[in-house]
C-alpha positions in Angstrom: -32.8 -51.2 -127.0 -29.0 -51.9 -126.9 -28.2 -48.5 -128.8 -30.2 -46.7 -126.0 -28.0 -48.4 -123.3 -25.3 -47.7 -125.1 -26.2 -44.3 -125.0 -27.3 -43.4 -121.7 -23.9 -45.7 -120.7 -21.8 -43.4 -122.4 -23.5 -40.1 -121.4 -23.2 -40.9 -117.9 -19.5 -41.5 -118.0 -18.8 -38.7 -119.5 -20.9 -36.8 -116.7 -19.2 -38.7 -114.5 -15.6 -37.9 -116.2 -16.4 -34.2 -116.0 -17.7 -33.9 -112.4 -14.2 -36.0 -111.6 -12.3 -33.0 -113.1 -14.6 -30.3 -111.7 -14.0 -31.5 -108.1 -10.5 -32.8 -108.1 -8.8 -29.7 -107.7 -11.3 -29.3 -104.4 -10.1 -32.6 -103.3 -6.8 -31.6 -104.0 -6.2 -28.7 -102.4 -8.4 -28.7 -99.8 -6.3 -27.2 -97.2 -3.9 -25.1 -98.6 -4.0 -23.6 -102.3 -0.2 -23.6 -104.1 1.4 -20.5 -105.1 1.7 -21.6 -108.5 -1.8 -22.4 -108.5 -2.7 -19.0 -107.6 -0.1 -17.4 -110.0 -1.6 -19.2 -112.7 -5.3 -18.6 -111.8 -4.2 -14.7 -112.3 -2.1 -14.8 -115.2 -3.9 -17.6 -117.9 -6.7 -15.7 -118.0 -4.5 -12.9 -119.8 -2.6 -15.1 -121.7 -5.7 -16.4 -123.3 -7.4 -13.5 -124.4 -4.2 -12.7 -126.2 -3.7 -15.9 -127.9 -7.6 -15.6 -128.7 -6.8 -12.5 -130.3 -3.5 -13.5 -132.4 -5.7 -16.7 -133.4 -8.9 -14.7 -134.2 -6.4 -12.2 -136.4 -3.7 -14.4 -137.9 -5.3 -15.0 -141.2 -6.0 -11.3 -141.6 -4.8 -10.2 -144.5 -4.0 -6.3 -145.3 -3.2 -6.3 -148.7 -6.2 -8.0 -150.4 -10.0 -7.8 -149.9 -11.3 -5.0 -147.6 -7.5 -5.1 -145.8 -8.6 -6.2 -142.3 -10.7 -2.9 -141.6 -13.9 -4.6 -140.4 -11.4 -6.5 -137.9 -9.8 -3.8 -137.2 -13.1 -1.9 -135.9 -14.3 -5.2 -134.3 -11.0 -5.4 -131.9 -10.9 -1.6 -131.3 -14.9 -1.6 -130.3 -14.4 -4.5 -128.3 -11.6 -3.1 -126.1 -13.5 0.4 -126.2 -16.4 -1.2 -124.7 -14.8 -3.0 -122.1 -12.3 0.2 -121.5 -15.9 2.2 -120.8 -18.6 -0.4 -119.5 -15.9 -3.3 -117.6 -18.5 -5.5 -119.3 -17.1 -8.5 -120.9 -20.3 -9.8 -122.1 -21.0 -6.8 -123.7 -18.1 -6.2 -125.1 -17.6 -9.3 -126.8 -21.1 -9.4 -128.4 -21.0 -5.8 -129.6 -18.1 -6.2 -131.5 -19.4 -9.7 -132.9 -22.5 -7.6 -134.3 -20.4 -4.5 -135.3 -17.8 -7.1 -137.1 -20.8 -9.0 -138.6 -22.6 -6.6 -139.9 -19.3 -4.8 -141.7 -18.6 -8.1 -143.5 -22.4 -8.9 -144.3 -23.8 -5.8 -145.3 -21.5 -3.1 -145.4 -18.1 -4.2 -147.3 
């Protein structure tokens, strides 16, 4: 019975935690929204694709193994995709499949 309590006690304040920093910024800026705020709000989106990217590729290497070429088609699909469609969600998951089924069954 305890563990249950304990549970539900510390599911709700994490619920709770989140919600806090959902709405805060709501609270926050409820009048006027910062420059910086909006100058980051266009730019971090960017910046984290591209760190995604150097993360997702840093162990890459081209000298062993099949030298990075299912990774290679993986990136250039994705950005193909989202070059033709605008379609993130789409992009994303057909270069997961193309990657996945290079490594898997092809190489």
């Amino acid at each position: 019975m305890m563990d249950n309590m304990h549970s539900f006690l510390l599911i709700a304040v994490v619920a709770l935690v989140t919600m806090g920093i959902r709405f805060l910024p709501f609270v926050i800026f409820r009048k006027k929204t910062p420059r910086l705020v909006l100058y980051m709000g266009k730019v971090l989106p960017f910046a984290i694709m591209g760190m995604l990217v150097v993360y997702t590729l840093k162990h890459v290497s081209v000298v062993e193994g099949n030298h990075g070429i299912p990774e290679l088609i993986g990136v250039l699909l994705v950005a193909f995709l989202h070059k033709w469609k605008h379609n993130t969600l789409l992009s994303i998951v057909g270069g997961t499949i193309i990657y996945m089924l290079l490594v898997q069954v092809v190489l």
